[in-house]
N, CA, C and O atoms as a MOPAC input file, in Angstrom:
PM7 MOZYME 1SCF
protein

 N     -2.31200 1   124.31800 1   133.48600 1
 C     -1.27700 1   123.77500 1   132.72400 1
 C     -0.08800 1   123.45100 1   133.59700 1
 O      0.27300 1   124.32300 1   134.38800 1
 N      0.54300 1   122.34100 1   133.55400 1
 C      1.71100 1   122.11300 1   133.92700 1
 C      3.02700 1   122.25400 1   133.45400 1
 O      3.46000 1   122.02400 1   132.32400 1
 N      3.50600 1   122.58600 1   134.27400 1
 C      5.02300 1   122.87300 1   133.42100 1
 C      5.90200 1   121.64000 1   133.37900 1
 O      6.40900 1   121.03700 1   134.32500 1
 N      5.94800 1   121.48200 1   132.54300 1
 C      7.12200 1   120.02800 1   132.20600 1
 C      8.22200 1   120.55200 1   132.10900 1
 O      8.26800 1   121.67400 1   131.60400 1
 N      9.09800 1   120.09500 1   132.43100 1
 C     10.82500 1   120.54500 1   132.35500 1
 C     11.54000 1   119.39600 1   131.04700 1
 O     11.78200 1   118.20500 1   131.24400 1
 N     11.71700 1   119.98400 1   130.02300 1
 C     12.25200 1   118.94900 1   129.25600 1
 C     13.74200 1   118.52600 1   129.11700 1
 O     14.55700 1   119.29700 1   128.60900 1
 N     13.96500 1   117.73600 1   129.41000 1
 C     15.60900 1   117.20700 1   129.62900 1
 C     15.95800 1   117.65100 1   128.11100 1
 O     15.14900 1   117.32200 1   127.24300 1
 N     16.82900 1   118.19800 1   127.83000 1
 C     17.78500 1   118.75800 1   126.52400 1
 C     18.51900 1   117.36700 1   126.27800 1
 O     18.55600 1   117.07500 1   125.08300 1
 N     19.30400 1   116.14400 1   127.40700 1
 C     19.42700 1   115.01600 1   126.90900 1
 C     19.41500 1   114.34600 1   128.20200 1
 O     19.93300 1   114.54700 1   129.30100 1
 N     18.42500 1   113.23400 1   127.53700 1
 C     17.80700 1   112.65700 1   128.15500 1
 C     19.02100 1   111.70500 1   129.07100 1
 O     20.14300 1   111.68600 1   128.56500 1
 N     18.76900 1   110.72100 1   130.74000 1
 C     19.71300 1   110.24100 1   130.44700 1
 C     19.89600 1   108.38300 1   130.04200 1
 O     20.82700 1   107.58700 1   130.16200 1
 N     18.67700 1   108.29800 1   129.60200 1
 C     18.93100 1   107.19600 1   129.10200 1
 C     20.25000 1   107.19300 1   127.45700 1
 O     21.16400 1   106.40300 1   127.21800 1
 N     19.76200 1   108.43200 1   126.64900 1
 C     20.93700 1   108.92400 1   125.91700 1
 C     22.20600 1   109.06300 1   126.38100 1
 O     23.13200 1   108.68300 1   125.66500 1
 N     22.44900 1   109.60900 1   127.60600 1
 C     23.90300 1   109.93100 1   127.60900 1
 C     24.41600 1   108.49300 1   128.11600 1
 O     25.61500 1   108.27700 1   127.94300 1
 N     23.44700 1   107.22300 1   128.87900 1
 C     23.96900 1   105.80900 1   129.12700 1
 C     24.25700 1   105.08900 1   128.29600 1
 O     24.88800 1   104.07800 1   128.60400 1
 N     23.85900 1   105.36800 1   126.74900 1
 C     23.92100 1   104.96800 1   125.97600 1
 C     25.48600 1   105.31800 1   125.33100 1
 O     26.39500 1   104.55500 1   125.00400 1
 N     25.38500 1   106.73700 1   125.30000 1
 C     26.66700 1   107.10200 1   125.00600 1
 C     27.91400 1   106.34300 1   125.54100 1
 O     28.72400 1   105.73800 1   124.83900 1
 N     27.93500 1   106.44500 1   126.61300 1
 C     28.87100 1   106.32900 1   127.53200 1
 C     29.35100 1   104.57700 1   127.36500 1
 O     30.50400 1   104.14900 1   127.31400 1
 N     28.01100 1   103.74600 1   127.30000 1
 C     28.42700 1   102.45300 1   126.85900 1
 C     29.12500 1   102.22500 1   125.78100 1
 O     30.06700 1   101.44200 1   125.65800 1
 N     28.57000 1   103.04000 1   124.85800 1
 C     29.21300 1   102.88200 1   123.54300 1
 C     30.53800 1   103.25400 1   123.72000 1
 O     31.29600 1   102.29100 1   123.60400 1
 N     31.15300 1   104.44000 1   123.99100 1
 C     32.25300 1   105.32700 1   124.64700 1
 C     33.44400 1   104.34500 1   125.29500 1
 O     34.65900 1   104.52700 1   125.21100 1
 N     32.73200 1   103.23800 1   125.97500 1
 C     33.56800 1   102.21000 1   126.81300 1
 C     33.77500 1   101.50700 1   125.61400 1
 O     34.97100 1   101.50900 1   125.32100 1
 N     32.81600 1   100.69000 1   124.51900 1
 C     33.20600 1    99.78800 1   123.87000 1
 C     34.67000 1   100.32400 1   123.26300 1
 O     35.73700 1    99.71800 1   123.36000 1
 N     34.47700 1   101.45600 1   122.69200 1
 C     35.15700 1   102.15200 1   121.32300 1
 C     36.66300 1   102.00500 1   122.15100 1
 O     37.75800 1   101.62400 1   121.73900 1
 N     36.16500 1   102.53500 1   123.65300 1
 C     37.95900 1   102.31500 1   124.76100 1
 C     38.63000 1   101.19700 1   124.10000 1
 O     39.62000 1   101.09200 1   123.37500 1
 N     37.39600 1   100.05800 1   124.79600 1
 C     38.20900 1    98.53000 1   124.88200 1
 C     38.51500 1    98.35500 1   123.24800 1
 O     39.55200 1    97.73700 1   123.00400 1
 N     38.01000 1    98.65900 1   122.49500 1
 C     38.36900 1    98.00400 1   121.09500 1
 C     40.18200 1    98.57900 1   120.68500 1
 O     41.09900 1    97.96600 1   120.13800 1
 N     40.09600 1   100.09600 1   121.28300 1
 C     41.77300 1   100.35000 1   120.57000 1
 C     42.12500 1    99.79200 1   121.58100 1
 O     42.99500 1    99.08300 1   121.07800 1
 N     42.14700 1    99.40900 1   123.20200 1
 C     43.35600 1    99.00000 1   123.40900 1
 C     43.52100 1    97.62900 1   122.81400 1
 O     44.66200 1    97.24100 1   122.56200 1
 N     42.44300 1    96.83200 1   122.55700 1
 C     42.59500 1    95.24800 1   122.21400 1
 C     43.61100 1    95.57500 1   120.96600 1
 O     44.53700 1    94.78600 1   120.77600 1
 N     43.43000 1    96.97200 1   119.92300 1
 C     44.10300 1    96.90900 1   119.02600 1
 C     45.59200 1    97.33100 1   118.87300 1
 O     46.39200 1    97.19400 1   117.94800 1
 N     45.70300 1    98.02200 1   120.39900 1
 C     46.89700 1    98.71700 1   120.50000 1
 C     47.62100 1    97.46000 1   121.17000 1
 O     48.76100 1    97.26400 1   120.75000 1
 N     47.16600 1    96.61200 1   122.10400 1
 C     48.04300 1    95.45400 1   122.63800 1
 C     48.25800 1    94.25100 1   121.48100 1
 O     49.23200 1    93.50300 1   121.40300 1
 N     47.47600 1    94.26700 1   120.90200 1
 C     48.04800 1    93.03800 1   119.65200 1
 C     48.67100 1    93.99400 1   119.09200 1
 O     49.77600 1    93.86900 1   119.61900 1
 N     48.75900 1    94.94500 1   118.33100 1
 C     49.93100 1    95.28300 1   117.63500 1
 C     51.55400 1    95.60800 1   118.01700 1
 O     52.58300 1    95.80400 1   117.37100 1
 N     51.23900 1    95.55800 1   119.19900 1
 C     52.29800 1    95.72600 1   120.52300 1
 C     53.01000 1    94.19100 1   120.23800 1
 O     54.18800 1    94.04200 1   119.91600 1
 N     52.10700 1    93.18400 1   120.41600 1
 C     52.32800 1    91.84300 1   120.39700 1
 C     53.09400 1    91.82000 1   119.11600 1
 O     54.32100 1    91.73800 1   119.06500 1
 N     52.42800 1    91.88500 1   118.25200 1
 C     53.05400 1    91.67800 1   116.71700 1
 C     54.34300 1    92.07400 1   116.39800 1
 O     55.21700 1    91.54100 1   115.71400 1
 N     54.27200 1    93.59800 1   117.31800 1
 C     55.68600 1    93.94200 1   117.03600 1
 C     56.43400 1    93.33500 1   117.56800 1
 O     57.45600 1    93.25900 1   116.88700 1
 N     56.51500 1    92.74900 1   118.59700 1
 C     57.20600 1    92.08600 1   119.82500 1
 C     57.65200 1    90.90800 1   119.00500 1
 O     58.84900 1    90.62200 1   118.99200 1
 N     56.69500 1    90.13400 1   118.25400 1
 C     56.78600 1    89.33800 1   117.90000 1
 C     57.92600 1    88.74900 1   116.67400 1
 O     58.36500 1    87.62100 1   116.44800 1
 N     58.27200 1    90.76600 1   115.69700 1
 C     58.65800 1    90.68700 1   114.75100 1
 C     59.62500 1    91.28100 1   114.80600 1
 O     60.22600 1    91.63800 1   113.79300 1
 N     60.05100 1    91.55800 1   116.10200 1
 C     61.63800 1    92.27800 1   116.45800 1
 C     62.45200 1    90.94000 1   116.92500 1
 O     63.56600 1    90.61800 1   116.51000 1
 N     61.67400 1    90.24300 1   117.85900 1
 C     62.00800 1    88.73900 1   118.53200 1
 C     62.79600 1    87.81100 1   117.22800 1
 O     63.95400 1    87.39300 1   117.27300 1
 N     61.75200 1    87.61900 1   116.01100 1
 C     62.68800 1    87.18600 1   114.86600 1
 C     64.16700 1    88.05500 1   114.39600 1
 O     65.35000 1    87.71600 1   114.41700 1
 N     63.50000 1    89.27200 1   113.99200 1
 C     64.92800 1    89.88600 1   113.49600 1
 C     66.13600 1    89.71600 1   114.30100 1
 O     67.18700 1    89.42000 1   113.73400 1
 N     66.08200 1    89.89600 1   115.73800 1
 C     66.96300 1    89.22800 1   116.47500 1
 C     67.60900 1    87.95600 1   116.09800 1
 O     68.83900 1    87.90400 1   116.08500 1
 N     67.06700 1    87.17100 1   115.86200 1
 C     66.95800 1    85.80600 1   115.16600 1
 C     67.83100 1    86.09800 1   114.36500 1
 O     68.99300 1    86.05000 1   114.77000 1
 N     67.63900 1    86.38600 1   113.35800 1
 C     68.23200 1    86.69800 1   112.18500 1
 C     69.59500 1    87.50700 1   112.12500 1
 O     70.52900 1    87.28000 1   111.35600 1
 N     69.53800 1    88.26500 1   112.86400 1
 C     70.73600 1    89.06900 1   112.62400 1
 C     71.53400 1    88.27600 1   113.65500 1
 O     72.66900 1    88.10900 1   113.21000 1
 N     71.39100 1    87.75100 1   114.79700 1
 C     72.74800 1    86.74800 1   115.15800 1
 C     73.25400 1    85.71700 1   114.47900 1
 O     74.39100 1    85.30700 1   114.71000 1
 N     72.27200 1    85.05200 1   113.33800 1
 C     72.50900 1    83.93400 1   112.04500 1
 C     73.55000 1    84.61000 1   111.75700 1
 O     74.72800 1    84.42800 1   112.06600 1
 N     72.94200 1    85.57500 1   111.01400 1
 C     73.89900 1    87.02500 1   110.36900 1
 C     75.66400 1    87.13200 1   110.78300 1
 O     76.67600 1    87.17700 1   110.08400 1
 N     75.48600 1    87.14000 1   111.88700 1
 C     76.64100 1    87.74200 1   112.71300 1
 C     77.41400 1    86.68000 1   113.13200 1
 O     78.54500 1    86.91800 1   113.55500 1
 N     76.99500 1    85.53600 1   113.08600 1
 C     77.38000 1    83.95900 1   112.98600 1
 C     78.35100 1    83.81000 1   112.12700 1
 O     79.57000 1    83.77800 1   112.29700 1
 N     77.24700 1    83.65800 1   110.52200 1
 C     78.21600 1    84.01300 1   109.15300 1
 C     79.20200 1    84.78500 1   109.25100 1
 O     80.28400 1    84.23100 1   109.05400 1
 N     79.23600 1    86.02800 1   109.51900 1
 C     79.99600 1    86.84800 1   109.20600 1
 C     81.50400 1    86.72900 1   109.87200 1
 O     82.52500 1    87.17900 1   109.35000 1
 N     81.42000 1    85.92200 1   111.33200 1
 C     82.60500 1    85.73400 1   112.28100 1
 C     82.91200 1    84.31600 1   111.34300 1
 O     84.14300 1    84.28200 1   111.33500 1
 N     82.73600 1    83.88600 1   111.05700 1
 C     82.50400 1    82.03500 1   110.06300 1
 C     83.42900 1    82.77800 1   109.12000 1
 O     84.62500 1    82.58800 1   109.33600 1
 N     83.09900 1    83.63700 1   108.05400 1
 C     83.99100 1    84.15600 1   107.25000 1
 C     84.96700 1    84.98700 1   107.56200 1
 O     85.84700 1    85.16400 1   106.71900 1
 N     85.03800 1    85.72300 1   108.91000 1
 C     86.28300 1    86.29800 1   109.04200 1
 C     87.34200 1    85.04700 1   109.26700 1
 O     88.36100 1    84.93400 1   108.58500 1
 N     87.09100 1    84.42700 1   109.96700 1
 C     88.07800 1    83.43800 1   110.35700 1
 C     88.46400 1    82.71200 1   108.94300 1
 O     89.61000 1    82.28300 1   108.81500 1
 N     87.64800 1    82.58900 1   108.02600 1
 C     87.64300 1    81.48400 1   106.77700 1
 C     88.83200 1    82.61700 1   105.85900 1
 O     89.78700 1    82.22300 1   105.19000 1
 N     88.54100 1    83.64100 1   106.01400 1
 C     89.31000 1    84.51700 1   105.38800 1
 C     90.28700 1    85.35500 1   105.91700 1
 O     90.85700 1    86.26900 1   105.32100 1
 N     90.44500 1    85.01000 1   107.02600 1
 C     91.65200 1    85.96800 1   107.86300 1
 C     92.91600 1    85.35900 1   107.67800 1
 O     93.96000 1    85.91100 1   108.02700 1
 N     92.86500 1    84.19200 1   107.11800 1
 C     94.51000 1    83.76600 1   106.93900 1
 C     94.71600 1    84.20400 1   105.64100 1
 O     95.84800 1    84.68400 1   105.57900 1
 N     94.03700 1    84.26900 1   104.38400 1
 C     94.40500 1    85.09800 1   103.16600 1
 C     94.76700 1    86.37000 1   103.48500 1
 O     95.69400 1    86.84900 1   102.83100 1
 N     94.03400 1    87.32900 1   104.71200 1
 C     93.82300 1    88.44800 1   104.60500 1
 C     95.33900 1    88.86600 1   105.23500 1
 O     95.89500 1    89.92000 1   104.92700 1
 N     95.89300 1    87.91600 1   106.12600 1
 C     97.42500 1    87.67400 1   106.59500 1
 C     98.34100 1    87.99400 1   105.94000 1
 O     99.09100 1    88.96700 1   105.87200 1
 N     98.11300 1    86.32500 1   105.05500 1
 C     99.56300 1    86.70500 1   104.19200 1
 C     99.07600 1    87.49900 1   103.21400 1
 O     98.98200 1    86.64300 1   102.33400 1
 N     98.67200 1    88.56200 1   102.67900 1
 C     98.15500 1    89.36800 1   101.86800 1
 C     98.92100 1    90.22300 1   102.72300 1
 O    100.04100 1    90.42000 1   102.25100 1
 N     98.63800 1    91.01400 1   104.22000 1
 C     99.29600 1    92.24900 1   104.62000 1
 C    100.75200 1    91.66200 1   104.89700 1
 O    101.61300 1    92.53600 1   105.00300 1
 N    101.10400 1    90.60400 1   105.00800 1
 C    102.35600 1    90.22700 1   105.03700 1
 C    103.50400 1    90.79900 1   103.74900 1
 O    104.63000 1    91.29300 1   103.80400 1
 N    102.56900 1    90.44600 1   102.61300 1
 C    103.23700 1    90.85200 1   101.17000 1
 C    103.32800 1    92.08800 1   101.04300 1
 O    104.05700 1    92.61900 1   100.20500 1
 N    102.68400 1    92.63700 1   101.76500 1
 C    102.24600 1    94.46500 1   101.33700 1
 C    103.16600 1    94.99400 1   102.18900 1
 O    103.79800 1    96.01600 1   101.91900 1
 N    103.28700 1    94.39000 1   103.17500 1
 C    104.46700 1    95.23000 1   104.44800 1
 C    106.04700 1    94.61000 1   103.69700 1
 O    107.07000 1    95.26700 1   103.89500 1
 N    106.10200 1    93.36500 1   102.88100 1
 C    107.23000 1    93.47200 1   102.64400 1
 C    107.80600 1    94.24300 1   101.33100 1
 O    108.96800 1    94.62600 1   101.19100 1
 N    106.70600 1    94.39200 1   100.37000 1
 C    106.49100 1    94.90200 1    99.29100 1
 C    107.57400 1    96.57500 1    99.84300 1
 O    108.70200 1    96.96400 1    99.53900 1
 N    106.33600 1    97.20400 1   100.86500 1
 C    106.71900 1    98.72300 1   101.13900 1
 C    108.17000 1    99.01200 1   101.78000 1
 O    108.83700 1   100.01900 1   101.54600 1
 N    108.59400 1    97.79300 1   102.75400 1
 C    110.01300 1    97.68800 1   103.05000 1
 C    111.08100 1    97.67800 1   102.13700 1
 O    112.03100 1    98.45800 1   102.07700 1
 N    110.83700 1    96.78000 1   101.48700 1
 C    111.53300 1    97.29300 1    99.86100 1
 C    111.70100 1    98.71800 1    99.33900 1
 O    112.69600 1    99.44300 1    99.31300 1
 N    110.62100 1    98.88700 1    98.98800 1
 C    110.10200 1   100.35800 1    98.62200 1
 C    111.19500 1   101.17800 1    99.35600 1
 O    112.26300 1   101.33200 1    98.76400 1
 N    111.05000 1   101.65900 1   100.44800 1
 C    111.49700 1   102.24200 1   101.32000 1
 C    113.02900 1   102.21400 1   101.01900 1
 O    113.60200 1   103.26800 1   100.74500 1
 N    113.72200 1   100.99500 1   101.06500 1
 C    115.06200 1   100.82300 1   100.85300 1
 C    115.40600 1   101.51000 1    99.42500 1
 O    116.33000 1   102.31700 1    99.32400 1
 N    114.66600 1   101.16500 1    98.43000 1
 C    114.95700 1   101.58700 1    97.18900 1
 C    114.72900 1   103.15600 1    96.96200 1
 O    115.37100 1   103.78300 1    96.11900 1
 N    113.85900 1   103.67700 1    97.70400 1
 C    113.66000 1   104.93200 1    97.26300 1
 C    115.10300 1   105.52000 1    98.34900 1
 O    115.97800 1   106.21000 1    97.82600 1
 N    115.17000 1   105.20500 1    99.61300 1
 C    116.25800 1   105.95800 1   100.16900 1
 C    117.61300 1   105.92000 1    99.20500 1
 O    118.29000 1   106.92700 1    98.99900 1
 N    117.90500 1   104.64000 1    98.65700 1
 C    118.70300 1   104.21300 1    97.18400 1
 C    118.84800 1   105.10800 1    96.57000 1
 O    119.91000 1   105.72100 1    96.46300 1
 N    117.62300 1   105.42200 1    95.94100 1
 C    117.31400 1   106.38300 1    94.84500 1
 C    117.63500 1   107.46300 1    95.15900 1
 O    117.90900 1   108.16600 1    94.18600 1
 N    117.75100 1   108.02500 1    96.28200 1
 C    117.74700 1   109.54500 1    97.44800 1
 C    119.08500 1   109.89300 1    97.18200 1
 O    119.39200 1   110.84300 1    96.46400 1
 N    120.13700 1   108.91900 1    97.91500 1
 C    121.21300 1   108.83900 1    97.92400 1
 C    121.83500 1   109.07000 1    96.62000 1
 O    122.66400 1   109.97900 1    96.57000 1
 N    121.56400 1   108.36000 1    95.48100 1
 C    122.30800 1   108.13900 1    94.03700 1
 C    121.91200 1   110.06200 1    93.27300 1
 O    122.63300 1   110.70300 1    92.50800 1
 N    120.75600 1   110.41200 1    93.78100 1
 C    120.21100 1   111.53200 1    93.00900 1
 C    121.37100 1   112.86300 1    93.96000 1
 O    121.83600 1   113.85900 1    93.40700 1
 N    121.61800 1   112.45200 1    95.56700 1
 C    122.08100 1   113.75900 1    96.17500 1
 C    123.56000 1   113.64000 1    95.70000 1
 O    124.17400 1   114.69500 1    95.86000 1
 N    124.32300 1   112.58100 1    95.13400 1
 C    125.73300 1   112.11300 1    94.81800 1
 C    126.04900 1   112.94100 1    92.96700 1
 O    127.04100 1   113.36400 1    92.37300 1
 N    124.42300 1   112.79700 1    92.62200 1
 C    124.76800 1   112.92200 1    91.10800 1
 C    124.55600 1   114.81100 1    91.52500 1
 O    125.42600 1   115.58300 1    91.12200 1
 N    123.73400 1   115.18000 1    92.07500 1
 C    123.92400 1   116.90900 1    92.00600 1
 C    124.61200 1   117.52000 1    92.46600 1
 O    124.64100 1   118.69200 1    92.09100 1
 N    125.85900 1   116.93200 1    93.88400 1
 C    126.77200 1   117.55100 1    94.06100 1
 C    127.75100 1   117.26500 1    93.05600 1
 O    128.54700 1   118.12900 1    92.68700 1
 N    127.74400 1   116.51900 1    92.75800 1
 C    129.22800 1   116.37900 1    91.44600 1
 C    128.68100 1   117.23400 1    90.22800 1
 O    129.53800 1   117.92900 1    89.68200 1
 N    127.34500 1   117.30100 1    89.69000 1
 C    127.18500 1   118.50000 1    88.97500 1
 C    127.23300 1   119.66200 1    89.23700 1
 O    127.26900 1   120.54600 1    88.38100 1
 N    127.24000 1   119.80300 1    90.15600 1
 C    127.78000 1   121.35600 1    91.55700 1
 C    128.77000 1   121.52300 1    91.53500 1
 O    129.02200 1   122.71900 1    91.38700 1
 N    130.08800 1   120.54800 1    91.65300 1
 C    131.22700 1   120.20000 1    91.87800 1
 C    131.80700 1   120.98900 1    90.09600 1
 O    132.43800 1   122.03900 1    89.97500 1
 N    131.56600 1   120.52500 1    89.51800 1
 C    131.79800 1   120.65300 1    87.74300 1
 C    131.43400 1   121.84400 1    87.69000 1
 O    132.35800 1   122.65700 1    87.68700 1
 N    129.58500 1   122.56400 1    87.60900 1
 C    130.03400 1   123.77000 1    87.19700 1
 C    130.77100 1   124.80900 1    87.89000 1
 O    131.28200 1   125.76400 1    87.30500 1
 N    130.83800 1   124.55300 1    89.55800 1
 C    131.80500 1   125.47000 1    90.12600 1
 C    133.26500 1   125.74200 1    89.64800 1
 O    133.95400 1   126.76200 1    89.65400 1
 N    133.52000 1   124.27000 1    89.17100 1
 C    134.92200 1   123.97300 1    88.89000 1
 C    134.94800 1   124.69300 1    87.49100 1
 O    135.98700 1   125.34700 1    87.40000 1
 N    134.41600 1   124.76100 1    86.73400 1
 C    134.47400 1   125.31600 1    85.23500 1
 C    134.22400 1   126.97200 1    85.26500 1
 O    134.61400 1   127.70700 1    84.35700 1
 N    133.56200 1   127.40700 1    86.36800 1
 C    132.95000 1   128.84100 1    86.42500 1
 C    134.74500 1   128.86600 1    87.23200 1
 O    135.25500 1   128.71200 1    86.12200 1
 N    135.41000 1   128.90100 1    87.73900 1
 C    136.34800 1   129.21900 1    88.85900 1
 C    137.86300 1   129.34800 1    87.67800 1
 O    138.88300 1   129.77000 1    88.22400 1
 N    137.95300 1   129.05100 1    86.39000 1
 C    139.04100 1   128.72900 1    85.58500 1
 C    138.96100 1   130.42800 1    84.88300 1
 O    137.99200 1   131.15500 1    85.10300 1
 N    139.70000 1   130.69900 1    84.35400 1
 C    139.90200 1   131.89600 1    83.58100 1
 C    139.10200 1   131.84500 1    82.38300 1
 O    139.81700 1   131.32600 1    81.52500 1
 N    137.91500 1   132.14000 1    81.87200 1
 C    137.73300 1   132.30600 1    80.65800 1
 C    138.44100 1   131.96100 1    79.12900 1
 O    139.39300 1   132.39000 1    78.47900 1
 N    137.88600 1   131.41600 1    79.04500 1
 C    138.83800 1   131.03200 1    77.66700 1
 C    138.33900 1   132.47700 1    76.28900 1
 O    137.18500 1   132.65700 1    75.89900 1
 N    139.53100 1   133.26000 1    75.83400 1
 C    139.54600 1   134.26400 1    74.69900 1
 C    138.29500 1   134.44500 1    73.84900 1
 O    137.78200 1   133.45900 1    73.31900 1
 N    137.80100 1   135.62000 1    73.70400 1
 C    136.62800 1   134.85200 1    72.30600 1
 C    137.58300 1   134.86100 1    71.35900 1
 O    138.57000 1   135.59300 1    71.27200 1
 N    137.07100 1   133.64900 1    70.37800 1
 C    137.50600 1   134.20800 1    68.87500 1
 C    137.01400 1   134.70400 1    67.94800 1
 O    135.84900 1   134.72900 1    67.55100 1
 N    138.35200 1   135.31800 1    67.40400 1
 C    138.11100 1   135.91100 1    66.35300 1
 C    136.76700 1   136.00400 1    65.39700 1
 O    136.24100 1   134.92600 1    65.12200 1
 N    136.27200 1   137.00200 1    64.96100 1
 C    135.56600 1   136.54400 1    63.87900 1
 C    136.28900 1   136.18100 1    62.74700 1
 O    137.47900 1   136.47300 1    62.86500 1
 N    135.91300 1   135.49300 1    61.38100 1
 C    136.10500 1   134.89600 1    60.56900 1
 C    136.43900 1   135.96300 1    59.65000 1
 O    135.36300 1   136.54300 1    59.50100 1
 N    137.32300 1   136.56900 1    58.93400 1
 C    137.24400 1   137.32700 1    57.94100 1
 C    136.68400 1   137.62900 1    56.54000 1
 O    137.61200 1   137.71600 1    55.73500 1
 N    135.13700 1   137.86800 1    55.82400 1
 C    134.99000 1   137.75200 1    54.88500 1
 C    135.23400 1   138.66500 1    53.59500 1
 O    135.26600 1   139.89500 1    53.64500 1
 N    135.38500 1   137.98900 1    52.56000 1
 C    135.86700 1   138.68600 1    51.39400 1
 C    135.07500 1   139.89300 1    50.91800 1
 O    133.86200 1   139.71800 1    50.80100 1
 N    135.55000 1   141.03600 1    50.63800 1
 C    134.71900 1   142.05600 1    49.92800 1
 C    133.55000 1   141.22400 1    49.09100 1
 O    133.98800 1   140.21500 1    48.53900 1
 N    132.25100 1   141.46300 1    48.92400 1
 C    131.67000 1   140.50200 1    47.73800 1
 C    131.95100 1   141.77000 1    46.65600 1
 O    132.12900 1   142.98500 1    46.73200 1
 N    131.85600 1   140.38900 1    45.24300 1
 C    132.06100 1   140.97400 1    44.13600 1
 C    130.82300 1   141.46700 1    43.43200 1
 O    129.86800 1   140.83500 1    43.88300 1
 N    130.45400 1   142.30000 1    42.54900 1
 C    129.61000 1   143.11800 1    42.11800 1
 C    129.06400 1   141.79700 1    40.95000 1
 O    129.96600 1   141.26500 1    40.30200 1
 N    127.87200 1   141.39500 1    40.75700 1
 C    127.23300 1   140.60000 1    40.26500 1
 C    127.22600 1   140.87200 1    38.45500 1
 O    126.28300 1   141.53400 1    38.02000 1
 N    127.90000 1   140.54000 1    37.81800 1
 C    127.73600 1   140.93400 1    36.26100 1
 C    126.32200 1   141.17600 1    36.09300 1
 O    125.51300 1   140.36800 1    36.54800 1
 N    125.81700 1   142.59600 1    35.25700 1
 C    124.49900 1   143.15600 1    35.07600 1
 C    124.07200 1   142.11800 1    33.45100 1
 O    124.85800 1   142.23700 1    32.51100 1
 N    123.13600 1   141.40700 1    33.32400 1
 C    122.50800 1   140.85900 1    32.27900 1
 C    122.09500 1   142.15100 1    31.29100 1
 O    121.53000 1   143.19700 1    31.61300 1
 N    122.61000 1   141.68000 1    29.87700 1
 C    122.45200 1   142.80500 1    28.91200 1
 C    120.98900 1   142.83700 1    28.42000 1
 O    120.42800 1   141.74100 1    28.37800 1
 N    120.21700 1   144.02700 1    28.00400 1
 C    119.20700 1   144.08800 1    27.89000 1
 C    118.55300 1   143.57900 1    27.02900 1
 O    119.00600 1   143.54200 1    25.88500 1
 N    117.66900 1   143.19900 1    27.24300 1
 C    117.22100 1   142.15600 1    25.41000 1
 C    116.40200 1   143.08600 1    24.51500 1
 O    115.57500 1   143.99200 1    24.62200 1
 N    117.19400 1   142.25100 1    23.38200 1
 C    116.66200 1   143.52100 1    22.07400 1
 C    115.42600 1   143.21400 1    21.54900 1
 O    115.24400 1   142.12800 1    20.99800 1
 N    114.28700 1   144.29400 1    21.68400 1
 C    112.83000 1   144.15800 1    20.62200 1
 C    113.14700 1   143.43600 1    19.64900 1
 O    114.26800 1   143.57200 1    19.16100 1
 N    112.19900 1   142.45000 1    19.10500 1
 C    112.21800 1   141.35900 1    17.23900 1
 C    111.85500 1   142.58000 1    16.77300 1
 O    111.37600 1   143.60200 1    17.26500 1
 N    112.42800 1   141.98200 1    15.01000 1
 C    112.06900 1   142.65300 1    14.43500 1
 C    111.22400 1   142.49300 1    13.50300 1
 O    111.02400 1   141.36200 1    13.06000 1
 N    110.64000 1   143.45300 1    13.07600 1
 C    109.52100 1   142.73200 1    12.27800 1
 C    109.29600 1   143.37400 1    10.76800 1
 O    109.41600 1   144.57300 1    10.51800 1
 N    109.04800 1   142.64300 1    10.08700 1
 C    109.26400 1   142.19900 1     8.64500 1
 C    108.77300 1   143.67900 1     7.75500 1
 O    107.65400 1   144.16900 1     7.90700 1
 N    109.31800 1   143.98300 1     7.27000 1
 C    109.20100 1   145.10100 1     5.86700 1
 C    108.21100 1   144.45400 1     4.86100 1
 O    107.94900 1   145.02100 1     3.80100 1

């Protein structure tokens, strides 16, 4: 009898493998470089787009920066006002509490004026008593 040695795997199997092994390689990268592409492709637009974007947006600052002008123009003169009137107001309020300062010091600083008198009232008079009412009488 001869002894045969049996290959556990053969290697026409593992050439097989291994080919296959290569395809399965090349297929993700083919899939990993086009999607690479695609993306490339779809950032390249958004770029696109967002300088349109940013186009508009300088288009309307300028279209609207002279409203936006005289708008802070009105508001800064608006608050300058403000400002004057409330210091106004500051002034008229610290004028009116020293002169009410002025008054009650001046009124607390005078001699008391006397109390008066109370009013003198009359003894009261004793209320006439109502006479008692007499039982009817009733018939015989």
């Amino acid at each position: 009898m001869d002894d045969t040695i049996i290959d556990p795997l053969p290697l026409d199997r593992l050439e097989t493998a291994v080919t296959r092994l290569r395809y399965v390689a090349i297929a993700v990268m083919i899939i990993l470089i086009a999607g690479f592409a695609f993306l490339g492709i779809q950032f390249g637009r958004l770029n696109g787009r967002i300088d349109q974007f940013a186009a508009k947006m300088d288009g309307l600052d300028v279209a609207l920066g002279v409203k936006f002008d005289a708008a802070n123009a009105k508001i800064d003169a608006v608050s300058q006002r403000l400002a004057v009137e409330l210091k106004t107001m500051e002034a008229e309020m610290a004028a009116r509490t020293n002169a009410l300062g002025k008054s009650i010091a001046g009124a607390n600083s005078t001699a008391p004026a006397p109390p008066l008198p109370a009013p003198v009232q009359p003894a009261p008079t004793p209320a006439p008593k109502p006479a008692p009412a007499q039982p009817p009488r009733s018939r015989p």
